[in-house]
N, C-alpha and C positions, 0 to 999 in steps of 0.2 A: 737461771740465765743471767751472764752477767751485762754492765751495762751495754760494751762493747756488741756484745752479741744480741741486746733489745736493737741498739742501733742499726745495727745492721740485716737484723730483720725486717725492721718497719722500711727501710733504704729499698730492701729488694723487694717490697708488697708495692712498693710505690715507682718501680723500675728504672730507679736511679743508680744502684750498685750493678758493678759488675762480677760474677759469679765465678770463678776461674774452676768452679767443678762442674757447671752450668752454664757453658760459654756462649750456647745456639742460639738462646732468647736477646743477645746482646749483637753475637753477630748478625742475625736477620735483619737489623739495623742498616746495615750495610752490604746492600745486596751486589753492588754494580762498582765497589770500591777501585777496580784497579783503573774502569774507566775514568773513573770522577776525579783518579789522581791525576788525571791527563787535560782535563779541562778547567783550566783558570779560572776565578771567581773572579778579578780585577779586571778593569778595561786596559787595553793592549793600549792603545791610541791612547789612554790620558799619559800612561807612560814612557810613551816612545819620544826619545830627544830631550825628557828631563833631566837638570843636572841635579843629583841627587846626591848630600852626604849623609854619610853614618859614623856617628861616633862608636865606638866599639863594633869594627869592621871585625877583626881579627878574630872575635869572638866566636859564639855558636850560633847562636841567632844571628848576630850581623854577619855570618859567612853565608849562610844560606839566603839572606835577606838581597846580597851582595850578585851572587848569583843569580836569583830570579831577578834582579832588576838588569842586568846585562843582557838578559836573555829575552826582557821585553824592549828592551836598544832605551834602556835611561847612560846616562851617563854617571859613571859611581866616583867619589873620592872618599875615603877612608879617614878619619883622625884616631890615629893612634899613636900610645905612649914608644916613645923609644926605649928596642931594646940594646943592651951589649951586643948580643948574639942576634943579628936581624933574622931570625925566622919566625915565621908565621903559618906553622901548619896546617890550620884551617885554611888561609889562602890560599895556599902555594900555585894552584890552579889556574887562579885568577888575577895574579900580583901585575904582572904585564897590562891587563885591560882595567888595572881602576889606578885611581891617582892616592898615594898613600901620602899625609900628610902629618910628622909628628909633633906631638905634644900633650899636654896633661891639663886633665880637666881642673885642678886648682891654679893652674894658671894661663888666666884672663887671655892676655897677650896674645899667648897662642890660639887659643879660641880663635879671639876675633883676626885674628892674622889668614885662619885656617877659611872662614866664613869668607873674608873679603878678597880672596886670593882666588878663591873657586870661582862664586857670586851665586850661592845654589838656587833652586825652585823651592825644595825639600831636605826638612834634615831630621833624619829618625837618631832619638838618644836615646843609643842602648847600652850606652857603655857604662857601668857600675859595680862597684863591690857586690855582687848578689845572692851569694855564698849566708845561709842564715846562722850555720854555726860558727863561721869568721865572723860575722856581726858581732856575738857574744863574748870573741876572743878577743877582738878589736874593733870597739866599738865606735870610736871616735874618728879612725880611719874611713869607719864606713858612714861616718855619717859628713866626714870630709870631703868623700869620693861625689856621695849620692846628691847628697843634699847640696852643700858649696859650689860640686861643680855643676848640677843644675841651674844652680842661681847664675853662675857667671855663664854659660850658655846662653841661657833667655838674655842674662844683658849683652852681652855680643848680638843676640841677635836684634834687639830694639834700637844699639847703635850701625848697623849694619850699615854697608853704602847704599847696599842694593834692597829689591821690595825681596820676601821671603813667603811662598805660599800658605806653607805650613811647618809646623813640628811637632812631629811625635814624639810625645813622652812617655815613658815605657812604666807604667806601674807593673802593680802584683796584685796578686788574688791573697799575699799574706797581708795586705792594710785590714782586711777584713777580720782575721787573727782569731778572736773568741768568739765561734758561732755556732750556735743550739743546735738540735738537729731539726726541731720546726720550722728556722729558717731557711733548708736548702732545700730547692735550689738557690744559690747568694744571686740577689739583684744588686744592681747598681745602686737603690737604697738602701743597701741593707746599712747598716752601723758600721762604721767603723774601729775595730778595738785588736789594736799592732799586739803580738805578743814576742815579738823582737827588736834589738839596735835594725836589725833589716827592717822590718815592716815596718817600725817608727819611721825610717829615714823618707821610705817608699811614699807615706801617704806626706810627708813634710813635699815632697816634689812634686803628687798630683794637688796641692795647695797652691806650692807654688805658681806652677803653670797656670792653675785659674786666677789668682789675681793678677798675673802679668799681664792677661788677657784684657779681664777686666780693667785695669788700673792704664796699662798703656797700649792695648788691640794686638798685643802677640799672638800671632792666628797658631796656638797651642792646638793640640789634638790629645787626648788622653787616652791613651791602652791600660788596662786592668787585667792582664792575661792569666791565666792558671795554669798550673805547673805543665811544663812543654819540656819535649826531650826529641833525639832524633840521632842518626851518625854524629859522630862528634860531640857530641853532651859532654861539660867537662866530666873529668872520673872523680870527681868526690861526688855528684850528684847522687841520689840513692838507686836512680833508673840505671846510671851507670855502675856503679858499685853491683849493682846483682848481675847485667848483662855482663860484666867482668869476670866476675863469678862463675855464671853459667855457662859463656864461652870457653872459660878454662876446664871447668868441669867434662865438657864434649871432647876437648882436646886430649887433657892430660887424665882423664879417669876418676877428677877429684869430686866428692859427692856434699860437703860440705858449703853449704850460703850463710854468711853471717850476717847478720844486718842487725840496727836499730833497733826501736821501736814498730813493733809488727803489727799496733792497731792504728794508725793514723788512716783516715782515709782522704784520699785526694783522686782530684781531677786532672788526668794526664792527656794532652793534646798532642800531634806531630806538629814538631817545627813549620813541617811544611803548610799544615792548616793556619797556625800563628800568623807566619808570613803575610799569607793572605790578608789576614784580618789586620793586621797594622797597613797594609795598603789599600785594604778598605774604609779606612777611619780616615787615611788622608785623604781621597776620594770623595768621601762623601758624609766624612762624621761632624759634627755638631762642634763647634769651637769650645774648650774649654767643660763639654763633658763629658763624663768615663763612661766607657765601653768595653764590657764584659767580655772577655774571648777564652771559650774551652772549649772542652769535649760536651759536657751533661751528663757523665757518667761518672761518680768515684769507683773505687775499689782500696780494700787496705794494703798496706806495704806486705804483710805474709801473701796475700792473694795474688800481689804481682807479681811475687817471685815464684809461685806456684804455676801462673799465667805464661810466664816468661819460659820456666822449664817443659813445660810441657808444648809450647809452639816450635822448641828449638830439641823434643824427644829425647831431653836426661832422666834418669832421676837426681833427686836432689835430698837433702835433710838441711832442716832450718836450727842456724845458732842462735839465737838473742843473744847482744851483748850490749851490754848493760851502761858500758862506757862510751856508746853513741849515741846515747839519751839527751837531749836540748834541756838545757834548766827551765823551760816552759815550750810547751808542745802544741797547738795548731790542731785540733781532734778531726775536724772533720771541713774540707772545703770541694761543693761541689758547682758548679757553674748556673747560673741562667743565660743562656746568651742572647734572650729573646730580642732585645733591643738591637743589639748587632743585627742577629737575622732579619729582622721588621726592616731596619731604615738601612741597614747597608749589603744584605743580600751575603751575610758571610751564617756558614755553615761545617762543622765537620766533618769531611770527606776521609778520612784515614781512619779503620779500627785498630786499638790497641794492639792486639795480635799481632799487626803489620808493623808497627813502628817498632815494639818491641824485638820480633824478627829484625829486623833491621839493624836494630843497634846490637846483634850479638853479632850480626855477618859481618860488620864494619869493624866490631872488634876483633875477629878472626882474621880477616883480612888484615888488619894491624898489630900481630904480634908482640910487638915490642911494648906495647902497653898493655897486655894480659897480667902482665905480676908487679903494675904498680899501684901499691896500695894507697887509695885514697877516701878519708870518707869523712 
């Protein structure tokens, strides 16, 4: 037996893996899902009438972030970079009812122009290079984007005019980077050891944010979330890349998924659960400490796409290619979210099946992106 498959044994004795030949003991989990998708974890009332901005509006997470906070009556404005071409497809929806504001996170100016022009309650930063294999292409870009423009954020916001409730800062579950398998479920102690330009940068920002805190009471908020996907995921993501895949496959007849590396295993969340939990951190989380947001369940990347075809009735045959191997790989991150659920009542309510379903219907539904390769 090799190690991969010790691992993943001891994983599913201890009923943290997800089983995609053995899906029942996983789904049981989630007996009453479609209802639980309908009742919000956040309070309605802390949100209604806040003026709320988001950096990386346009994004995937700030589109849907953008969304549910419209829908609980906050008031959104967006910072984002100018494009040539102004579209914004994740918005388009929504461009009318938020206030878009451009500019680039290395320059200050704009920040604070953007901050003082609103005067928000709340500003969730999500906007970042967060692509781990661009990290390695472009490392210094990413640590421009992540790390710099963080820094100049928090000082925009400590010269601010106005008082500022909170900010969220958006970590990852890749600060965590080289973790055994006796350490998961990952707590919020666990060690931190980046095994990326991305994850280096990631944990350089949940630093930062704590001593801004400390050093001058920037009421920071820290999210640690694990791998999240949902509609709209960018397409190099791996969730996307196979949901790509396998929509094309239903469509046009094709039986072949190439992917990766097939033993990683990861902690995949719906956007929608994410959501939640970054507006339960500003709610009610702890200034300046990190909080854990997933599923609790891994599964390895051959599993998901096994998982993925079989929800959405293909068959499939799996490629390895060899060529979208990371010069350093991430073996295994799976959640604790115990502290989240203790103090702020955040829980996940979506199973994989359903989010997965999802992101092939969204990509059927959007044609035009079935045959663009990205990964």
């Amino acid at each position: 037996m090799t190690d991969v498959e010790t691992i993943k044994k001891n994983l599913g004795k201890r009923g943290l893996l997800i089983d995609s030949a053995n899906i029942q003991p996983y789904l049981k989990r989630f007996p009453n899902f479609k209802e639980e998708m309908g009742r919000d974890l956040v309070n309605r009332a802390f949100w209604e009438e806040k003026r709320v901005l988001i950096t990386g509006v346009s994004g995937f997470v700030g589109s849907h972030l953008a969304e549910k906070l419209l829908e609980l009556g906050a008031t959104v404005s967006g910072f984002i970079r100018r494009h040539a071409v102004p579209q914004y497809p994740n918005i388009t929806k929504i461009m009318e009812n938020i206030n878009l504001q451009e500019g680039d996170l290395n320059d200050f100016d704009s920040i604070q122009t953007a901050i003082d022009s609103f005067e928000p309650n709340v500003i969730f930063h999500l906007a970042a290079q967060s692509f781990v294999p661009t990290s390695f292409r472009m490392p210094i870009e990413t640590y421009q984007t992540n790390i710099i423009g963080t820094a100049n954020l928090l000082k925009a916001v400590r010269e601010a005019k106005t008082k500022i409730d909170a900010v969220q800062i958006a970590g990852s579950s890749e600060e965590y980077g080289m973790v055994y398998p006796e350490e998961v479920p990952i707590t919020e102690k666990n060690p931190l050891r980046p095994q990326s330009p991305y994850a280096a940068s990631k944990v350089s920002t949940d630093y930062i944010a704590q001593v801004y805190y400390r050093a001058y009471g920037i009421p920071a908020k820290i999210t640690r979330a694990f791998n999240h996907t949902g509609p709209r995921r960018g397409l190099q993501f791996v969730t996307s890349v196979i949901a790509r895949q396998i929509a094309r496959a239903g469509a046009k007849g094709e039986n072949v998924v190439r992917i990766g590396n097939p033993n990683p295993i990861r902690d995949f969340s719906d956007v929608r659960d994410i959501i939640q939990g970054y507006m339960l951190v500003v709610e009610k989380g702890k200034f300046a400490e990190p909080y854990n947001l997933g599923h609790g369940f891994g599964i390895s990347i051959e599993d998901l796409v096994k998982l993925t075809a079989n929800v959405s009735g293909v068959k499939i045959r799996i490629e390895v290619d060899q060529s979208r191997f990371r010069p350093t790989e991430v073996d295994i991150l799976i959640c604790d979210y115990s502290k989240a659920k203790e103090e702020l009542g955040y829980k996940p309510r979506i199973p994989l099946t359903k989010t997965m379903s999802d992101n092939v219907e969204y990509l059927k539904e959007n044609p035009q992106l079935l045959n663009i390769e990205r990964h």
